[in-house]
C-alpha positions as CSV (number, residue, x, y, z in Angstrom):
1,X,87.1,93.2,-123.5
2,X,86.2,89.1,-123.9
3,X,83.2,90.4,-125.9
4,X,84.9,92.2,-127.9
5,X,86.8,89.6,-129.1
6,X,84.2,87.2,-129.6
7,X,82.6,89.3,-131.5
8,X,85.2,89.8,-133.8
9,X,85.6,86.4,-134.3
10,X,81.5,85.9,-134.9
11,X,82.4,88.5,-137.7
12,X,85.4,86.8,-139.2
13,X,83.2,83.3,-139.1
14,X,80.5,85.2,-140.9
15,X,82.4,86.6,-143.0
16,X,84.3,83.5,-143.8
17,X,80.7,81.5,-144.4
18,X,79.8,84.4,-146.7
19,X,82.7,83.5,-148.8
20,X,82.3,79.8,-149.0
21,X,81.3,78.1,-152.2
22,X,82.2,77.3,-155.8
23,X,85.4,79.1,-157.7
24,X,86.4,79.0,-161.2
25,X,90.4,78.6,-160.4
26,X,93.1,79.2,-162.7
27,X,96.6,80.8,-163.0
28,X,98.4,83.7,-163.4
29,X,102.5,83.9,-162.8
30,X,102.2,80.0,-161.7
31,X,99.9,80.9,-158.6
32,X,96.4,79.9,-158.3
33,X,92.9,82.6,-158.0
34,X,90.2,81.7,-158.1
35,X,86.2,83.8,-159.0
36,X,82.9,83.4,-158.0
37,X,81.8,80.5,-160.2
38,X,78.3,82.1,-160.0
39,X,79.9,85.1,-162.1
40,X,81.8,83.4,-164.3
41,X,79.5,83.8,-167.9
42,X,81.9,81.3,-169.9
43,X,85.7,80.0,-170.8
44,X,87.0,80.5,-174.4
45,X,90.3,79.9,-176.4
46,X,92.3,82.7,-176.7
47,X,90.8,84.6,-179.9
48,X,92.1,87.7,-182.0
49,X,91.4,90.6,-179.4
50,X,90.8,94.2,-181.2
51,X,93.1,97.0,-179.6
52,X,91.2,100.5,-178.8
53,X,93.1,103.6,-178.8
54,X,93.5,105.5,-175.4
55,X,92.8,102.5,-173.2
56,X,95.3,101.8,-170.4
57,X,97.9,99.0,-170.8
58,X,95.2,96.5,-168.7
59,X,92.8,97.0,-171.1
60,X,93.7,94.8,-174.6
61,X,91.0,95.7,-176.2
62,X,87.4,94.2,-177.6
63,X,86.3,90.7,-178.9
64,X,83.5,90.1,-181.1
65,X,81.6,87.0,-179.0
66,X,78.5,85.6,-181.0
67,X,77.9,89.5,-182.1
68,X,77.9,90.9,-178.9
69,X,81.0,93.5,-178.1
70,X,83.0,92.7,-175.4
71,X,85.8,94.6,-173.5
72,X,89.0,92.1,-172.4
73,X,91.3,92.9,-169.3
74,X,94.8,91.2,-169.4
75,X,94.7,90.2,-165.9
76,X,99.1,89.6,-166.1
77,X,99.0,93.4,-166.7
78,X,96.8,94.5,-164.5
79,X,98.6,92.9,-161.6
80,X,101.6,94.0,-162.8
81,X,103.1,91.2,-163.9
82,X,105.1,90.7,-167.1
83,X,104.1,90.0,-170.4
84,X,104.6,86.7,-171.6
85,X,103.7,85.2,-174.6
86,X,100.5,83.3,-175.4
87,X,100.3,79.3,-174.6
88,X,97.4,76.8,-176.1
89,X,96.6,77.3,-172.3
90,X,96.0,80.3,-172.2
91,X,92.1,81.6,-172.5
92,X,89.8,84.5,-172.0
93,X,87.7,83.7,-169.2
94,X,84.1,86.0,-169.9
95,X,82.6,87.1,-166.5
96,X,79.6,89.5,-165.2
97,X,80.6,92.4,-163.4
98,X,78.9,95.2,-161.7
99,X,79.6,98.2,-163.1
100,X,79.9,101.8,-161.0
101,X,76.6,102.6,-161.9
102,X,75.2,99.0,-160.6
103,X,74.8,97.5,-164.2
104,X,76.2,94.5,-164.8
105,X,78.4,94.1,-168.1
106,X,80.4,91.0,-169.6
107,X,84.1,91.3,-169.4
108,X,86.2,89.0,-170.6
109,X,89.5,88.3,-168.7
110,X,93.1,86.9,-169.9
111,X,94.5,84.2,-167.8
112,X,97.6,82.1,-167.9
113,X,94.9,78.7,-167.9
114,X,92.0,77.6,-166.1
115,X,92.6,74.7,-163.5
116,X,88.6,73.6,-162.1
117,X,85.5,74.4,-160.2
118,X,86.1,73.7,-156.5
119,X,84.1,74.3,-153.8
120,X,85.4,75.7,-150.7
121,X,83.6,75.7,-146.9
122,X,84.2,78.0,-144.6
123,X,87.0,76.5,-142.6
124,X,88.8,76.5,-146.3
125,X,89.0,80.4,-146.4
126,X,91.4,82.6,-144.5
127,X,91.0,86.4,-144.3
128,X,93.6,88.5,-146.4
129,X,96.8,89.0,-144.5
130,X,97.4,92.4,-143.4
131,X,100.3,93.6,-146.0
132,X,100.6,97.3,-144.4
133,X,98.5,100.4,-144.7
134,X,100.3,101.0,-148.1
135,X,99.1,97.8,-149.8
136,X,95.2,98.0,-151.0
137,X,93.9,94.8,-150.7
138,X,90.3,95.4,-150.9
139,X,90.3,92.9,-154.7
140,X,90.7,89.7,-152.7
141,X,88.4,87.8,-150.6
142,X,90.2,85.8,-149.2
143,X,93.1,83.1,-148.8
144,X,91.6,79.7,-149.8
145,X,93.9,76.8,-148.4
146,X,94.0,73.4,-150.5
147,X,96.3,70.3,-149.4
148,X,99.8,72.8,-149.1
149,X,98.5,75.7,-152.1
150,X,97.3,78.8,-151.0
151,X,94.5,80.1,-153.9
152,X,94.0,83.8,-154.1
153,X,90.2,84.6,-154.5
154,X,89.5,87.8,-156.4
155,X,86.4,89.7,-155.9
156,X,85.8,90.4,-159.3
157,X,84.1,93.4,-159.6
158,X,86.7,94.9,-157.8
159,X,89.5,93.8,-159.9
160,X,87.8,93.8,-163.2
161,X,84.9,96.5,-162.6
162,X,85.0,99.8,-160.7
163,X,88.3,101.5,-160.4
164,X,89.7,99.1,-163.2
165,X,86.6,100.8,-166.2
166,X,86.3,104.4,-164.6
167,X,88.3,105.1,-167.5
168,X,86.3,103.4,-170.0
169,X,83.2,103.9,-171.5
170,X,81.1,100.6,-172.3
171,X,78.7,100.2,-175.0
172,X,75.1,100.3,-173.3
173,X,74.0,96.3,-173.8
């Protein structure tokens, strides 16, 4: 039985060292997530967003970046979280994600503001909590701890790709 503990923990380390390395934080609801900084394509002001019929309430619609088409996800929406109004802080923040097929597309992300680039070790990052069997928690990679602030880290193409666009057709780019 020892072993078996030990080797969860060699897992959780792994895991944990796996996860280590630069976010892109910023802030949604007043709490801090943070992304992959290595998928993070750029930041922009918050620009004129084109609705498309028939998309679902996430989805706000399509920007036109340097003439390339890209689909926006209000992040406050597709948390659940209530709509607030736009601040000069808030931004569009584009990133790469992997698509169900295994393509990767730019899609472009609404966020409250960006706060920096950290970089986290693995003695930083905490596994997700368990929340219950009810509560899918498969989005986040884990709990990043900094002085006394928890940040959230997303795994992106979970929250912005797969289940979020199997709805949604993207343009081929």
């Amino acid at each position: 039985m020892p072993e078996t503990i030990l080797e969860s923990k060699a897992g959780e380390i792994l895991a944990a060292r796996s996860r280590a390395g630069k976010y892109l934080t910023f802030t949604l609801q007043g709490e801090s997530y943070g992304v992959e900084v290595l998928k993070v394509r750029e930041i922009i002001r918050h620009i004129a967003i084109t609705a498309v019929p028939q998309m679902p309430e996430y989805i706000r619609g399509v920007i036109n970046l340097r003439g390339k088409i890209i689909p926006v996800m209000d992040l406050r929406r597709r948390f659940g979280f209530p709509n607030v109004t736009n601040t000069e802080h808030t931004c569009i923040v584009v990133v790469q994600v992997k698509l169900p097929d295994g393509k990767a597309t730019p899609m472009g992300m609404v966020v409250d503001g960006v706060e920096e680039v950290i970089s986290f070790n693995a003695a930083d990052i905490e596994k997700t909590p368990d929340f219950g069997g009810q509560i899918a928690v498969d989005y986040i990679l884990g709990m990043a701890k900094v002085k006394s602030v928890v940040k959230v880290l997303l795994d992106i193409d979970r929250v912005v790709g797969a289940d979020a666009l199997k709805d949604i057709k993207i343009p081929a780019a």
